[in-house]
N, C-alpha and C positions, 0 to 999 in steps of 0.2 A: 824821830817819830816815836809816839809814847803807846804805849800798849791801847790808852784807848782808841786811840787813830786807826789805831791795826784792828780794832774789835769793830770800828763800824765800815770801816772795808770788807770785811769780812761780810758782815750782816748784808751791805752792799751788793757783792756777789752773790751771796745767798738770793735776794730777791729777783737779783736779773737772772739767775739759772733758772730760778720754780717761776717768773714772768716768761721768760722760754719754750720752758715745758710745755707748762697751759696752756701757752695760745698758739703757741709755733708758728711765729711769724714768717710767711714763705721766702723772706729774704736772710735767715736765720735759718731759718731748717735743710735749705739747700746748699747749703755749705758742704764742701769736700768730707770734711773730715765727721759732720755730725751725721752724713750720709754713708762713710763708712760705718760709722755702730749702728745706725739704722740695719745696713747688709747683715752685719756679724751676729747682731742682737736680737732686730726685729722691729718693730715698732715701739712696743711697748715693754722690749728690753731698754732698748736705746731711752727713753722718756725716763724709767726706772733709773738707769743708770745716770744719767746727768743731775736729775732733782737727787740722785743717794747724795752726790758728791755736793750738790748746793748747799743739803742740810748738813753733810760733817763737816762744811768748812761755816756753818751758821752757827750751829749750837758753842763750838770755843769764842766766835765773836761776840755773842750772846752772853756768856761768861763772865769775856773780859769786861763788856760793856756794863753792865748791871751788876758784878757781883764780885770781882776782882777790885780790890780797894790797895791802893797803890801811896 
């Protein structure tokens, strides 16, 4: 698997986390686990916190993809 493969997996994941956030699909947001940081965070920690982690795993995908010349 070549770096660019990985850059738009990356980008990939980026879109389904912030498609996520946005809409909070009730069959997505009722999940165990995104219901726990919902408790720990709050609402609009939990939303914060997942779209952080969508954009720091977009922006290296982003990178590789467009700017990293191999």
């Amino acid at each position: 698997m070549d770096l660019n493969t990985i850059g738009w997996i990356c980008i990939a994941y980026c879109a389904v986390t912030l498609l996520i956030v946005g809409l909070r699909p009730k069959a997505v947001w009722n999940i165990s686990k995104i219901q726990a940081f919902v408790s720990l965070l709050g609402e609009t920690g939990a939303r914060l916190f997942i779209g952080g982690w969508g954009l720091l795993v977009g922006a290296p995908g982003i990178y590789l993809v467009f700017f990293y010349n191999t």
